[in-house]
C-alpha positions as CSV (number, residue, x, y, z in Angstrom):
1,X,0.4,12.5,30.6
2,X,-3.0,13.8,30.3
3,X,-1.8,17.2,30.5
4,X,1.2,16.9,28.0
5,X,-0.8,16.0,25.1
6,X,-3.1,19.0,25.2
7,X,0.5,21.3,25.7
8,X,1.7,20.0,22.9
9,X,-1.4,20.4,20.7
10,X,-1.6,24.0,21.8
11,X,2.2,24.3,21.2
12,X,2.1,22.3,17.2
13,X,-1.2,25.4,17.1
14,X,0.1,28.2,17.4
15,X,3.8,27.5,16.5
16,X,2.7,28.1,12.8
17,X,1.7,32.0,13.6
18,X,4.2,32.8,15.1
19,X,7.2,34.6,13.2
20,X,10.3,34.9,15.7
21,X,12.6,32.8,13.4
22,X,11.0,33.8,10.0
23,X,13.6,34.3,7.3
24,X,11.6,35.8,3.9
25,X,11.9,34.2,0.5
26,X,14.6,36.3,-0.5
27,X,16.6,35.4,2.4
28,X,16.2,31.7,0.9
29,X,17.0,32.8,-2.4
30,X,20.0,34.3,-1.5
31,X,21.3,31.5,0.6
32,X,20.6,29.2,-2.1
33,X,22.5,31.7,-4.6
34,X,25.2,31.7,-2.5
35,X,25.4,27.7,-2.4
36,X,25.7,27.3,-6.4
37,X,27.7,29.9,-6.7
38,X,30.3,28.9,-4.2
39,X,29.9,25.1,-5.0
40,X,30.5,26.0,-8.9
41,X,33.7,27.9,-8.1
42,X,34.4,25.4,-5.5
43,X,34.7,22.6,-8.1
44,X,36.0,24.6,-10.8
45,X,39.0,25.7,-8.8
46,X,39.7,22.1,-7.0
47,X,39.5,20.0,-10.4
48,X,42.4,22.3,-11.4
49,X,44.4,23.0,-8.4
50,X,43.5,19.7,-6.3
51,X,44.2,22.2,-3.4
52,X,41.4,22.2,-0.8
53,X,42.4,25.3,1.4
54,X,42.6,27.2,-1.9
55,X,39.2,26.1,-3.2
56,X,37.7,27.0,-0.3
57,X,38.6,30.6,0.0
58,X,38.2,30.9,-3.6
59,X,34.5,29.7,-3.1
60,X,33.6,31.7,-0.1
61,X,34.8,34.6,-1.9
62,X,33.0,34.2,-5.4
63,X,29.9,34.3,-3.0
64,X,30.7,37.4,-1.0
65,X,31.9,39.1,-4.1
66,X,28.4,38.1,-5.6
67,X,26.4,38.9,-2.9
68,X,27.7,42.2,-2.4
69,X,27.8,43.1,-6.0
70,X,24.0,42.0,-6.6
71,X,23.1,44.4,-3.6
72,X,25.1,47.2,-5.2
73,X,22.9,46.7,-8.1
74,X,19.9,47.1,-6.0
75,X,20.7,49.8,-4.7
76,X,21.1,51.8,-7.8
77,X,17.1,51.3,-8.5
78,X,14.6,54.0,-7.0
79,X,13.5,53.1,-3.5
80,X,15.7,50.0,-3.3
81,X,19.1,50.4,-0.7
82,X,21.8,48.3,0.1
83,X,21.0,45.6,2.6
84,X,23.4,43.9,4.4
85,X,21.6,41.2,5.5
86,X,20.5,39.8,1.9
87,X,24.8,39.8,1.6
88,X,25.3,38.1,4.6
89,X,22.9,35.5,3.1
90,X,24.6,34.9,0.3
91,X,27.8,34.3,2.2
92,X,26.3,32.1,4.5
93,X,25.1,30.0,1.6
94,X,28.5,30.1,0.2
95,X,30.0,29.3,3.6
96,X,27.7,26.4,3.8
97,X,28.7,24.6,0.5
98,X,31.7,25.6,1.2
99,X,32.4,24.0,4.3
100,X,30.1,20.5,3.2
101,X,32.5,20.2,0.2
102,X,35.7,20.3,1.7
103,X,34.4,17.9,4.3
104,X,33.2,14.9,1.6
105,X,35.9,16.1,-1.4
106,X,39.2,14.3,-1.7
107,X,38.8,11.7,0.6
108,X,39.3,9.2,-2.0
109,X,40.9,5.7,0.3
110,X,40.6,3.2,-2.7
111,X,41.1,-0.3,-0.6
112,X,43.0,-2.5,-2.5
113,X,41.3,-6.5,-2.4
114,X,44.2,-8.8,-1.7
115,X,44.7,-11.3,-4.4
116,X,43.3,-14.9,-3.0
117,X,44.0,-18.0,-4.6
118,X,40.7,-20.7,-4.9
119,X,42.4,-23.4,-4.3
120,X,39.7,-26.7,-4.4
């Protein structure tokens, strides 16, 4: 025990300088991008279609088609080129939303109380 606290000082320490899983703020935004704009078209096309399946597919690929097309824009400014990874964020966000809103939407099991009768 008296060697377990001092390892996990040292670990809490130095965990904050290193960068192995750092993702940059872009990479945030991106995945964030992705999760509105999947969500949005997620909604839109389940309020009028009340088909799940569709509405996911739909909302994955508003996202993909938005990541992609946001990077193509990129690229066309001086010393900026297409990166694949910033996409794949974006789709990842979408896939996210995605996949947390067909798990939670239409799961609407109204119980029905059963009529009692107070009877004194």
């Amino acid at each position: 025990m008296k060697t377990l606290i001092p390892v996990v000082l040292l670990f809490f320490a130095f965990s904050g300088t290193s960068h192995a899983q750092f993702i940059s703020n872009d990479g945030e935004f991106h995945v964030a991008s992705g999760a509105i704009i999947s969500s949005g078209t997620y909604a839109l096309v389940y309020s009028k279609t009340k088909n799940k399946s569709k509405a996911f597919w739909y909302g994955l690929g508003a996202s993909a088609i938005a990541g992609i097309a946001k990077e193509v824009y990129d690229s066309t400014k001086p010393l900026n080129k297409f990166d694949a990874a910033d996409a794949a964020a974006t789709v990842v966000g979408g896939l996210a939303a995605c996949t947390t809103l067909s798990l939670f939407v239409g799961k609407n099991k109204r119980r029905r109380l059963k009529t009692v009768a107070l009877v004194n």
